[in-house]
N, CA, C and O of each residue as an XYZ file, in Angstrom:
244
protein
N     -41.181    -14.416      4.272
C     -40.420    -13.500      3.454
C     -40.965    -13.553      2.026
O     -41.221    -14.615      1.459
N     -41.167    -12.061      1.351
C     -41.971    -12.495     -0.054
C     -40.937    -12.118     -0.929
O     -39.885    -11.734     -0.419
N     -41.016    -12.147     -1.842
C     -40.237    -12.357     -3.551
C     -39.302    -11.376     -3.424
O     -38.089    -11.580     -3.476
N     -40.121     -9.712     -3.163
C     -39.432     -8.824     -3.358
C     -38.171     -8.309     -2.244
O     -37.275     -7.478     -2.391
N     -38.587     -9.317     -0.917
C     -37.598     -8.633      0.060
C     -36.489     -9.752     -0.201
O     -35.342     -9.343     -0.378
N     -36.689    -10.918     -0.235
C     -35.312    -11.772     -1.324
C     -34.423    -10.894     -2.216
O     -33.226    -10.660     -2.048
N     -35.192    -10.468     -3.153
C     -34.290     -9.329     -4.310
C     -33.731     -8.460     -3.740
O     -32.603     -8.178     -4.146
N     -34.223     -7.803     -2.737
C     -33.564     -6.513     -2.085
C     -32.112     -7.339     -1.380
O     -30.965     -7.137     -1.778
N     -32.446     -8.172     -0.401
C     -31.796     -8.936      0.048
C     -30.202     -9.503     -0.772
O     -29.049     -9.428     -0.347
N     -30.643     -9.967     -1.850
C     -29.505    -10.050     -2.783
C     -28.489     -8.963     -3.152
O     -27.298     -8.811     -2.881
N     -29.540     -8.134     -3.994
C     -29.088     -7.157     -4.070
C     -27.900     -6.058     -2.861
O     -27.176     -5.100     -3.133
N     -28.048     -6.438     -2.152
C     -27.573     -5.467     -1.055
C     -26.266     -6.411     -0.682
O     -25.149     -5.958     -0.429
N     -26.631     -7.841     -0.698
C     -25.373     -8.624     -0.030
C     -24.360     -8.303     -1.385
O     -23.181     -8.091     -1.103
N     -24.666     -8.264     -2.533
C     -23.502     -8.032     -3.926
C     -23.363     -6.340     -3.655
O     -22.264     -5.800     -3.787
N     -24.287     -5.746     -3.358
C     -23.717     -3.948     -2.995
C     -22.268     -4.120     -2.478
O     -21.225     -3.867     -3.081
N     -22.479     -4.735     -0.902
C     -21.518     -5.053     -0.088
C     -20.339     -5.882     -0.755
O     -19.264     -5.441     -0.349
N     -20.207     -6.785     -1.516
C     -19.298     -7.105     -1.453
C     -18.700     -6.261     -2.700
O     -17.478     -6.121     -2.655
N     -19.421     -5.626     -3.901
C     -18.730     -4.814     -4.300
C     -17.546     -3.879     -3.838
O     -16.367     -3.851     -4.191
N     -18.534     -2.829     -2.577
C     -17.882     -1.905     -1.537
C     -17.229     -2.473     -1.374
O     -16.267     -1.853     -1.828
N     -16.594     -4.017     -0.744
C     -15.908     -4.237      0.175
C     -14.442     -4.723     -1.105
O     -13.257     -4.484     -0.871
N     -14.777     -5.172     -1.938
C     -13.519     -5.391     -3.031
C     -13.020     -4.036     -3.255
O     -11.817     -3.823     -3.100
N     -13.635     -3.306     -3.525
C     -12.940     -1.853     -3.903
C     -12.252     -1.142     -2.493
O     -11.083     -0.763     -2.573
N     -12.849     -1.006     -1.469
C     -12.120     -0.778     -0.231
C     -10.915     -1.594     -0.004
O      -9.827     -1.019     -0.032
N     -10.957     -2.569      0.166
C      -9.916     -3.834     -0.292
C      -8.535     -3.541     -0.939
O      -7.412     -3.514     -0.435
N      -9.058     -3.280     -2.499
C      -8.428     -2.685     -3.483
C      -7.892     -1.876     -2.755
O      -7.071     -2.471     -2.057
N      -7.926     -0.513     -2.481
C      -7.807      0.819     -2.205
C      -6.986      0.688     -1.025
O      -6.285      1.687     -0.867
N      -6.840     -0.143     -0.198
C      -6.283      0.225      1.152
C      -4.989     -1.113      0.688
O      -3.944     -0.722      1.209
N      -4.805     -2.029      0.180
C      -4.158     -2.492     -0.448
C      -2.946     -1.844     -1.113
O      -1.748     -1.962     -0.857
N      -3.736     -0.960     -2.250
C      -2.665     -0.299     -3.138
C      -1.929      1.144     -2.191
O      -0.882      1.684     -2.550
N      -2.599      1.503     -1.165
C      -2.257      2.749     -0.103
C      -1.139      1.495      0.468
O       0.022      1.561      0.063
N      -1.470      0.565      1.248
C      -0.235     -0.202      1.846
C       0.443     -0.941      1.119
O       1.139     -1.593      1.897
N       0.616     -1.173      0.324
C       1.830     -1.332     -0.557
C       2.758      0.019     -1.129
O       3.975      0.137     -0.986
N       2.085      0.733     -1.628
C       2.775      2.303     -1.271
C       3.741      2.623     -0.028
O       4.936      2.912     -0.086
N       2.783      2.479      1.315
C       3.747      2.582      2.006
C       4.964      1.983      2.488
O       5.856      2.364      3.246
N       4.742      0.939      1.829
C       5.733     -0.232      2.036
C       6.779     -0.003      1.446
O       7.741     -0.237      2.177
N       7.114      0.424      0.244
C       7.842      0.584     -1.011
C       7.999      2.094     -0.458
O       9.094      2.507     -0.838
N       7.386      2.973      0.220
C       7.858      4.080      0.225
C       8.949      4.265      1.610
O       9.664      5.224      1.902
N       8.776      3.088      2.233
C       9.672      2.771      3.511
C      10.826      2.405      3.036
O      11.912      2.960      3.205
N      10.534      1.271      2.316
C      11.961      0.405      1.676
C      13.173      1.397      1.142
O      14.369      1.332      1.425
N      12.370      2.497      0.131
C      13.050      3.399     -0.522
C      13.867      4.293      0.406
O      15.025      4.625      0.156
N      13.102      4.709      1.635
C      13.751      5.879      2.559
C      15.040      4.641      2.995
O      16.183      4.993      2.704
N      14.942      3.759      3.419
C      15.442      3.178      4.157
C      17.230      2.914      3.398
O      18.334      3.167      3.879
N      16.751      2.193      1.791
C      17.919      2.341      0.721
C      18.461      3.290      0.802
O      19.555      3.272      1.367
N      17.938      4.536      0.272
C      18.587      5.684      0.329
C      19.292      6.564      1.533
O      19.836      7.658      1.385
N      19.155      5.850      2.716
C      19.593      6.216      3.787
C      20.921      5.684      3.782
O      21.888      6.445      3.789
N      21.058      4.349      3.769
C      22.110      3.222      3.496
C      22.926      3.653      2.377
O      24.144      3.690      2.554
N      22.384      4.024      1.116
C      23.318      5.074     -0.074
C      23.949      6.120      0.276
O      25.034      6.405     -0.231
N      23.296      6.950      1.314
C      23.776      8.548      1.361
C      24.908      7.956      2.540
O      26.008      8.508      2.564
N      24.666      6.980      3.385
C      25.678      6.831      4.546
C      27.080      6.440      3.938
O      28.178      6.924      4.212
N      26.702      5.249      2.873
C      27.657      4.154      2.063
C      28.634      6.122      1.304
O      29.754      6.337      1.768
N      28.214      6.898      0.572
C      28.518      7.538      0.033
C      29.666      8.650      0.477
O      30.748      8.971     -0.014
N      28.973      9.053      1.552
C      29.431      9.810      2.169
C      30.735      9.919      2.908
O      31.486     10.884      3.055
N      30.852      7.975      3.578
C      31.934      7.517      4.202
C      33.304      7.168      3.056
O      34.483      6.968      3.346
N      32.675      7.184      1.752
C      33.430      6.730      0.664
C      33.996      8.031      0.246
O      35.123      8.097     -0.244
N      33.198      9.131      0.439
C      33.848     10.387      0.018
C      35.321     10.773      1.115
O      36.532     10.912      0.940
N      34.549     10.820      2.056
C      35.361     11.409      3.522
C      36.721     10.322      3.337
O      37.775     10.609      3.906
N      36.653      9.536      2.817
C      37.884      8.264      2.608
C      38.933      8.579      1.569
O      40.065      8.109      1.449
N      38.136      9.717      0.659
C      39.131      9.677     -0.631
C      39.561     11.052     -0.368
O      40.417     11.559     -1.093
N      38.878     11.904      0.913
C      39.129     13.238      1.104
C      40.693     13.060      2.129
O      41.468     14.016      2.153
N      40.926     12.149      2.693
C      42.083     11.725      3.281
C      42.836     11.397      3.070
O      43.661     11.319      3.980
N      43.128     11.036      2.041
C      43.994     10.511      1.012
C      45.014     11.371      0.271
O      45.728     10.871     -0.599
């Protein structure tokens, strides 16, 4: 192996792990999104139910 296919060699393994931190990154911050965008449906489901039964309670009254 001579000098220059070492350098390439380097070079390409730090390409990759660049790519691979930023992909990383990126699919990371997408699933945490969805996570938090679950949690939220899920609260607000539990609010509109909690709400609703509290209304229908004072409508009987």
């Amino acid at each position: 192996m001579d000098k220059s296919s070492t350098i390439w060699t380097v070079l390409g393994i730090i390409v990759a792990v660049v790519i691979a931190w930023v992909l990383v990154s990126v699919l990371g911050s997408v699933l945490m999104f969805a996570i938090k965008l679950a949690i939220v449906a899920v609260v607000a489901i539990i609010v509109f139910f909690a709400m609703r039964a509290m209304f229908a309670r004072s409508r009987r009254h």
